[in-house]
N, C-alpha and C positions, 0 to 999 in steps of 0.2 A: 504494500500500500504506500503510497506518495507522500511523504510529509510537506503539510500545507506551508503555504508562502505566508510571508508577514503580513503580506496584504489581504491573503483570504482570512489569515487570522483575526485580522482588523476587523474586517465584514462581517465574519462570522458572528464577533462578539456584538457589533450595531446589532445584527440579525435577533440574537439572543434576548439585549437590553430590550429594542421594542417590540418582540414578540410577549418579553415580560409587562411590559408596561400595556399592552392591548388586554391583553387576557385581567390584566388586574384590574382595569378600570370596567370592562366590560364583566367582569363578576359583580362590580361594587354596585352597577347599575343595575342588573340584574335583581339583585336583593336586596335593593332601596325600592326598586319596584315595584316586584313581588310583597313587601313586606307594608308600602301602601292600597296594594290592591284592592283589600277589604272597604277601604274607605270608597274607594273610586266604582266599586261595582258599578250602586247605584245610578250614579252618574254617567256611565256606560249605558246601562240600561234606558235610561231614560233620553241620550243622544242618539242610540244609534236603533232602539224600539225591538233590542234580540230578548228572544224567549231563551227560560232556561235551561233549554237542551242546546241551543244556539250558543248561548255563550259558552255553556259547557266545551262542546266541542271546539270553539276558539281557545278556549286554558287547555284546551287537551293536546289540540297542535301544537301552543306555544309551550307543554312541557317536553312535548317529542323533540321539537324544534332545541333546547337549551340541551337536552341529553344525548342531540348528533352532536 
C-alpha cells in the first residue's frame, strides 16, 4: 500500500474536521427538533389540515429517513 503524500494528508484531515463538524451540528439539530416536536404538532396540524395517520406516516418516514 502507498504511503500518503503531505498533501493528501493535509486533505484528509480538512476531510475528517468537517465531516466532524456536519454530522455534529446536524445531530444537534436533529434533537433540538425532535425534542420541540411535541409543542409544534398542533401547529402542524392545524397549517397543513393532516389527519392522524397522515402525520403518522410523515414521523415514520422522517424516523427511517435519520436511521439511513
Amino acid at each position: 500500500m502507498k504511503t500518503p503524500t503531505t498533501q493528501e494528508l493535509i486533505r484528509l484531515g480538512r476531510w475528517r474536521t468537517s465531516t466532524f463538524w456536519v454530522k455534529l451540528v446536524g445531530y444537534e439539530g436533529y434533537y433540538l427538533i425532535r425534542g420541540n416536536l411535541v409543542v409544534t404538532i398542533p401547529l402542524l396540524n392545524d397549517t397543513f389540515h393532516f389527519t392522524n395517520s397522515q402525520f403518522g406516516i410523515v414521523m415514520t418516514f422522517s424516523e427511517l429517513e435519520f436511521t439511513l
